[in-house]
C-alpha positions in Angstrom: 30.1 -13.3 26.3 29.1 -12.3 22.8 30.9 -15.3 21.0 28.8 -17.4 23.5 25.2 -16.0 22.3 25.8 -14.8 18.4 24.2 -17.0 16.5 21.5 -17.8 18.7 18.3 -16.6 20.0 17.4 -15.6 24.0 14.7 -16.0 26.0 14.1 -12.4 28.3 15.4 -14.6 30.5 18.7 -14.6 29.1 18.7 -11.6 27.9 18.7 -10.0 31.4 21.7 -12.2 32.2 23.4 -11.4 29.4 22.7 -7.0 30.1 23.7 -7.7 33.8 27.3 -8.0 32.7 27.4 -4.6 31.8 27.4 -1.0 32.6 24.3 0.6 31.3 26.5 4.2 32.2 28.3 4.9 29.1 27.9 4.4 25.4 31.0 2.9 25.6 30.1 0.2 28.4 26.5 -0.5 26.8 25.1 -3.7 26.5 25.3 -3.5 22.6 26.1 -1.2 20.2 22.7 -1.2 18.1 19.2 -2.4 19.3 16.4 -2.9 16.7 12.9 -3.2 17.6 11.0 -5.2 15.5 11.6 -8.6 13.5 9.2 -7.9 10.4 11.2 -8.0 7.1 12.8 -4.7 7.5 13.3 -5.1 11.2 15.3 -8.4 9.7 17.6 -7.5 7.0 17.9 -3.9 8.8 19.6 -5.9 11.5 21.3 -7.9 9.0 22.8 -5.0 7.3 23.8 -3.7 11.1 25.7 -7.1 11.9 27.3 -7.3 8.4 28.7 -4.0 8.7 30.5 -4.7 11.8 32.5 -7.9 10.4 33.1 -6.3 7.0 35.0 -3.2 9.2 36.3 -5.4 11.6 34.4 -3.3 14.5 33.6 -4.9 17.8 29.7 -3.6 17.5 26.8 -5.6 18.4 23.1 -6.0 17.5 20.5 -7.4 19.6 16.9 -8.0 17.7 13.9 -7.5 20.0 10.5 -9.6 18.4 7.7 -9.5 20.9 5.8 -12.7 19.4 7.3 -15.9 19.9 8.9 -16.0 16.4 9.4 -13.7 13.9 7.9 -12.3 11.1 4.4 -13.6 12.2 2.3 -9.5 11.5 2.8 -7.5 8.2 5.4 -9.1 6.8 3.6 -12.5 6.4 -0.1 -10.9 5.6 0.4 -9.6 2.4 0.6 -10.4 -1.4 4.1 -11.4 -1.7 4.5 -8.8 -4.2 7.8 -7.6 -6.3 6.9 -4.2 -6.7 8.1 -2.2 -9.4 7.5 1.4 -8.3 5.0 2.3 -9.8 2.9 4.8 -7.6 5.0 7.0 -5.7 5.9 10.0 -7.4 9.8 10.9 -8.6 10.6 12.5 -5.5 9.4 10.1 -3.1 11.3 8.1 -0.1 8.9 5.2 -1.3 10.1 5.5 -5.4 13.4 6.0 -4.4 13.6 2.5 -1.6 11.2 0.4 -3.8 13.3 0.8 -7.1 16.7 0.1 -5.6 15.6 -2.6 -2.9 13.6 -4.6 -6.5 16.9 -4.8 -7.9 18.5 -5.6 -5.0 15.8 -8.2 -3.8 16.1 -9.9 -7.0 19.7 -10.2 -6.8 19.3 -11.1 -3.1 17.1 -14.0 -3.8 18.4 -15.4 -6.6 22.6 -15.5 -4.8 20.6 -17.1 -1.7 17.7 -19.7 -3.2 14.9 -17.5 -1.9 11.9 -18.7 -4.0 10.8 -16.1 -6.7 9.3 -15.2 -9.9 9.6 -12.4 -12.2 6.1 -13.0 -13.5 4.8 -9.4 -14.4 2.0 -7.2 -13.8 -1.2 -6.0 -15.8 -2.4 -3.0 -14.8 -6.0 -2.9 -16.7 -8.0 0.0 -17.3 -12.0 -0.3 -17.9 -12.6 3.6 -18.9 -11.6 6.9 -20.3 -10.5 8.3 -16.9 -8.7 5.4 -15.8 -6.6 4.9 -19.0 -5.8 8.9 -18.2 -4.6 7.7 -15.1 -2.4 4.9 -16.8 -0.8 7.3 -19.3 0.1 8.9 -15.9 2.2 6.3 -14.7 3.7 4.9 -17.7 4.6 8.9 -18.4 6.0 9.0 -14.8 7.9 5.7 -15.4 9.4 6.7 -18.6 10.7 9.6 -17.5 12.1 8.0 -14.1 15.8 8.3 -13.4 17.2 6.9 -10.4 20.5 7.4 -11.3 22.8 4.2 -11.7 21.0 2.4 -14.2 17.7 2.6 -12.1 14.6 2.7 -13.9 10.7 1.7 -13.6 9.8 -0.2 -16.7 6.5 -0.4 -18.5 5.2 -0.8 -21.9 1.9 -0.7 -23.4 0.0 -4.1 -24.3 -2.2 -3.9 -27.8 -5.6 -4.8 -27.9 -5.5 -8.2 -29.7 -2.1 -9.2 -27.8 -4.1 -9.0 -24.5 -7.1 -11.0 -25.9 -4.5 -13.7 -26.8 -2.3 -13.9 -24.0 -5.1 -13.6 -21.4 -8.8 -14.1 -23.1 -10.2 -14.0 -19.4 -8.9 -10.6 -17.9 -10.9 -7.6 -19.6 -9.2 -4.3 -20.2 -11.6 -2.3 -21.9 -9.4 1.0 -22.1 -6.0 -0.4 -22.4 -3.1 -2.7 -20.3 -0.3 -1.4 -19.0 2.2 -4.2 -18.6 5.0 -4.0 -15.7 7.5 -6.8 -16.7 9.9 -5.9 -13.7 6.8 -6.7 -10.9 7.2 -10.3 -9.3 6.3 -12.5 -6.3 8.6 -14.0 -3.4 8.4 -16.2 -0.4 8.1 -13.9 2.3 8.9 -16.3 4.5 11.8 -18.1 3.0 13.3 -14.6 2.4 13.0 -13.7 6.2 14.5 -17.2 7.2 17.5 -16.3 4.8 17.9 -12.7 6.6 17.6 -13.5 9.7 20.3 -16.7 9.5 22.3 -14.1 7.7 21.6 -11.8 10.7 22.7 -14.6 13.5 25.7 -15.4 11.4 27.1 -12.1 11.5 27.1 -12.6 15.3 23.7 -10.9 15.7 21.4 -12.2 18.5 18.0 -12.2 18.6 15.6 -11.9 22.0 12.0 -13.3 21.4 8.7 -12.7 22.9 10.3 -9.2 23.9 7.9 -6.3 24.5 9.7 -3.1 24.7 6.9 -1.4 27.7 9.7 1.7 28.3 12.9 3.3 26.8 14.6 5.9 28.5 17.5 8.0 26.5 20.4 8.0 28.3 22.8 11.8 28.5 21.4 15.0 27.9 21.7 16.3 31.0 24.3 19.5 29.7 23.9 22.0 27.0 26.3 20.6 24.8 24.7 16.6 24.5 21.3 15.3 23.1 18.8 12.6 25.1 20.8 9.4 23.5 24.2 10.9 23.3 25.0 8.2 26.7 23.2 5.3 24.9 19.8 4.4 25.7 17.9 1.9 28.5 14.9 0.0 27.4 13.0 -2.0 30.1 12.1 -5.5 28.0 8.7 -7.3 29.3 8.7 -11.2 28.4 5.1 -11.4 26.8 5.2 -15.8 28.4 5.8 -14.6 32.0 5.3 -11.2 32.6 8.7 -10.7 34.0 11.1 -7.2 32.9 14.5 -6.9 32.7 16.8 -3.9 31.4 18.8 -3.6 28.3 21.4 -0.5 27.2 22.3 0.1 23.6 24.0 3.3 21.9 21.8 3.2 18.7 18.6 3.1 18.5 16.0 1.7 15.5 12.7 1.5 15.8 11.5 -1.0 13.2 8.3 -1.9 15.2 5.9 -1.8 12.2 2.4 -1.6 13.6 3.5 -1.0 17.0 6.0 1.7 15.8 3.9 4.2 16.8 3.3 3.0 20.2 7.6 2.8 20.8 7.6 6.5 19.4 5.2 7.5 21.8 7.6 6.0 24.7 10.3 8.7 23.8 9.0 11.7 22.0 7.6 14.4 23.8 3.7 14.7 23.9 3.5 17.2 21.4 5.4 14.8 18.9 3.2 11.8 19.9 2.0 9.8 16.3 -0.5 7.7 15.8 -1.2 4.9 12.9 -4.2 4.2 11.2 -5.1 0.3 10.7 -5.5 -1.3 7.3 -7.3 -4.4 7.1 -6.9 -6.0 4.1 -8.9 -9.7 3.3 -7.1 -12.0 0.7 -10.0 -14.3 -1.1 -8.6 -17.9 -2.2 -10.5 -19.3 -5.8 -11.4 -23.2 -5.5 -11.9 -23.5 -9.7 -10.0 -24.2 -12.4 -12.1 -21.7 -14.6 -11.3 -19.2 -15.5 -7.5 -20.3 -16.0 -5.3 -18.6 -13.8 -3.4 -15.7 -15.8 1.1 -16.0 -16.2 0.9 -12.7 -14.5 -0.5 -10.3 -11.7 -3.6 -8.5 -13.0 -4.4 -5.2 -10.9 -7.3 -2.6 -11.5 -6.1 1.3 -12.0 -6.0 2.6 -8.3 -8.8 4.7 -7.2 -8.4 8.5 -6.5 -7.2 8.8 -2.6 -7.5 4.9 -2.1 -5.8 3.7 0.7 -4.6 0.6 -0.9 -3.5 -0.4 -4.8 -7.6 -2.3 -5.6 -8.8 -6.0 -4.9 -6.0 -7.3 -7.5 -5.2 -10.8 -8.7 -2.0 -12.1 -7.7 -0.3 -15.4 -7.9 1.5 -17.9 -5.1 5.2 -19.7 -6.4 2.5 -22.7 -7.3 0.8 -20.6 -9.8 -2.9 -20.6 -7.8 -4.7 -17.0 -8.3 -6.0 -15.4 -4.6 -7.2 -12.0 -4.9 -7.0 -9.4 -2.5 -6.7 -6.9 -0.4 -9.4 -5.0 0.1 -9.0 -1.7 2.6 -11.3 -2.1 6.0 -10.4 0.5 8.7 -10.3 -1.0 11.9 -9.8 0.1 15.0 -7.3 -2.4 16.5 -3.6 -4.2 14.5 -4.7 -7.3 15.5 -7.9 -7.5 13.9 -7.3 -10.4 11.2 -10.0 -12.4 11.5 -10.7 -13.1 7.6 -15.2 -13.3 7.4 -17.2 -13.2 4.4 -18.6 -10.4 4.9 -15.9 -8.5 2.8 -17.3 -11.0 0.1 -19.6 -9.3 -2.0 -17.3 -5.9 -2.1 -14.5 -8.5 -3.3 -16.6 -10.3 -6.0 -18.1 -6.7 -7.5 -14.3 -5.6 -7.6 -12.7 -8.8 -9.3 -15.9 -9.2 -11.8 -14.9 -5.3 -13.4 -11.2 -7.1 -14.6 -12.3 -10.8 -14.4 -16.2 -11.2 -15.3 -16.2 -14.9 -15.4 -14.8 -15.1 -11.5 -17.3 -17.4 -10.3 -18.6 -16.0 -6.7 -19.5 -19.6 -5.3 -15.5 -20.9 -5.5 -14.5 -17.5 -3.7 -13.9 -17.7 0.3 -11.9 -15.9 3.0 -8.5 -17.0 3.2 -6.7 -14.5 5.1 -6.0 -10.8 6.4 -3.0 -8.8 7.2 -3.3 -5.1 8.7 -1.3 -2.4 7.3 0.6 0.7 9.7 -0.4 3.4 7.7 0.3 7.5 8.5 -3.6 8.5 7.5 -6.5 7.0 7.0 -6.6 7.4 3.3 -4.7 8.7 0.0 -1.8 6.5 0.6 -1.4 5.9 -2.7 -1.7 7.9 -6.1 -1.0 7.5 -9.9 2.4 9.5 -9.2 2.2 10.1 -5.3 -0.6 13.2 -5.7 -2.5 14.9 -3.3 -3.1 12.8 -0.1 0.2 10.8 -0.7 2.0 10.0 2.6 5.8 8.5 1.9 7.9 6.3 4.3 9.0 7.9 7.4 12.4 7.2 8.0 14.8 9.4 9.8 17.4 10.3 12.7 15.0 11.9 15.2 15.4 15.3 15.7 16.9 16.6 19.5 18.0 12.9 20.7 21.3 11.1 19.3 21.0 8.0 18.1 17.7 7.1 16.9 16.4 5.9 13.8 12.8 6.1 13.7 10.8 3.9 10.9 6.9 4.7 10.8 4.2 4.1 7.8 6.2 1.3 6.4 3.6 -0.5 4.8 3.2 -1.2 1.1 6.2 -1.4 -0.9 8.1 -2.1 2.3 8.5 -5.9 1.9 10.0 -4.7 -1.5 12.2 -2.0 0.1 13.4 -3.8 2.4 16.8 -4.0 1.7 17.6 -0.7 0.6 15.6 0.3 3.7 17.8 -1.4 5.4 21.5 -0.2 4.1 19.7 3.3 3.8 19.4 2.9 7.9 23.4 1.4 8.3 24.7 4.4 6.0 22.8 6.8 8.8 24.5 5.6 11.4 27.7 4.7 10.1 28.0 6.5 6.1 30.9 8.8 5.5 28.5 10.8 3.0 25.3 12.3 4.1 22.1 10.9 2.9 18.3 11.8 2.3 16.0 10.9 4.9 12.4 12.0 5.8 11.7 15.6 6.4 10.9 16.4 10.1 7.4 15.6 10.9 
């Protein structure tokens, strides 16, 4: 049966077929051995990594990807800057440090074995005063002293004065550049078609427009076994025809990005229940050739308890500048309608690093919404008061579930170590750190 559908991806349709040869009773006699729900970038190479581990140990496991939309890839994880991230914000001790440094080296590897379009182009992160140059010795302290261990490090290096005004004569820095030469772009897309081949080659199989509406953990009815120690049941809805089928699998991973939440909710118990707060962000595309576009990103010193990095400049592969995002809380993750009313907010933002932006060559491009775990604070110069990290971790009181919540910004960066961080706690022989209990 599976040598039939690896490779390829189901309608619900087929998908019920395909669980109806089953038992749905035992964890050995499941439908498939891991289920991931979600197929955003780490929802992709998290399946990936799942597949790949089961040919490289010869195992008979199996991994079934559920994407509610049509195709996949089309929220988050195609809504956002396209941005390399160095690791710049988190603080030593953080999840997000710790995912973003490894999965940078890992992404640039990744990219470059596989033709995955990217740049190493650098970032600028400008200051304009006395307390934001503070807040820059900040990070480049924090980064200097950085040890991941294995060679892993977060490099920066101050910019002088008259090297700034020569290499980029339009970006203003009043109180000092910070340069991050490790920072880059990528094709989000073209990375996501490469993971998900990899994914379908590995004998992985993907089920589109697939709405999980209930999951039921399967065992736990005796003292000695957890909810999930038989496997669990989800009930799939087709989002084209309404119609619901069931599906068994022993592990669990929800990878749902901004409807991670909503998934938790299904199976934790009420006084668990999470809730994400939406992100907006608007991108702004430039229609002039003045001022020049810079040869790397260029990002204003994050505000104290932002909830996102500052309207920054960043670059496509083609070397055209958009700038963007700005942070509107909204009420709803599929608010993305891109307006100009975020306009004049952009155009003061951009003018304090770029003064000669002209506003008139400005306009609304597009907006992506980010899951994040509170409403503000989500990032500081080295992860300070109000920080909230990645949640990722084996659920507490069920057996096998991997629960993935906040992954927002660096996760398209992360997304590999993410990913093999998620294999090695289902399958590692070592233990590994994880999210602390909620």
């Amino acid at each position: 049966m599976f040598a039939k559908t690896a490779g390829r991806q189901l309608r619900p349709a087929n998908l019920t077929t395909l669980a109806r040869s089953f038992s749905s009773t035992a964890p050995a006699r499941v439908d498939f051995t891991n289920v991931v729900i979600g197929g955003g970038v780490v929802g992709l190479a998290t399946a990936r990594a799942l597949a790949e581990q089961a040919v490289d140990s010869s195992s008979s496991n199996t991994t079934l990807l559920l994407e509610r939309h049509s195709q996949v890839g089309t929220e988050t994880s195609s809504r956002n800057s396209e941005v390399i991230h160095a690791g710049l914000y988190y603080g030593a001790d953080s999840l997000k440090t710790r995912l973003c440094v490894a999965g940078r080296r890992q992404l640039y590897a990744f990219c470059g074995a596989r033709g995955v379009a990217h740049a190493r182009v650098g970032k600028w992160v400008v200051a304009q005063d006395g307390a934001q140059r503070e807040a820059l010795e900040r990070i480049h302290g924090f980064a200097r002293a950085y040890d991941g261990g294995a060679g892993a490090a977060i490099p920066t290096r101050w910019v002088a004065d008259a090297e700034a005004r020569r290499l980029e004569p339009d970006v203003a820095a009043r109180a000092g550049v910070l340069e991050s030469p490790d920072t880059g772009i990528v094709d989000s897309h073209g990375l996501m078609a490469a993971l998900h081949g990899l994914f379908e080659d590995a004998g992985g199989v993907t089920a589109l427009r697939s709405a999980v509406v209930a999951v039921e953990p399967l065992g736990g009815e005796t003292a000695n076994s957890l909810p999930g120690s038989a496997g669990w049941r989800l009930t799939v809805r087709d989002t084209a025809t309404g119609a619901e089928s069931a599906v068994t699998a022993s592990n669990l991973i929800n990878s749902a990005g901004l409807g991670a939440a909503a998934v938790h909710n299904l199976i934790a118990p009420a006084e668990r229940h999470r809730r994400l707060y939406y992100a907006k962000g608007t991108y702004f595309s430039y229609g002039s050739s003045r001022p020049r576009p810079p040869s790397r990103l260029v990002y204003p010193v994050t505000a104290p308890g932002a909830g996102g990095l500052g309207t920054h400049l960043t670059l496509d592969l083609a070397g055209r500048m958009r700038f963007g995002p700005d942070v509107e809380w909204v009420d709803a993750p599929d608010d993305v309608a891109a307006t100009a009313a975020r306009l004049p907010a952009a155009v003061a933002e951009i003018r304090r690093y770029m003064p000669g932006v002209d506003a008139a060559a400005l306009a609304p491009d597009y907006a992506g919404v980010r899951p994040k775990l509170a409403r503000a604070g989500a990032v500081g110069a080295t992860g300070g008061p109000g920080f909230v990290d990645f949640y990722v971790r084996r659920e507490e009181g069920f057996e096998g579930w991997v629960n993935l919540l906040g992954i927002e910004s660096p996760g398209l960066t992360s997304c590999l170590a993410i990913a093999d961080l998620v294999r090695d706690m289902l399958y590692g022989s070592r233990p590994v750190e994880e999210s602390p209990a909620a």
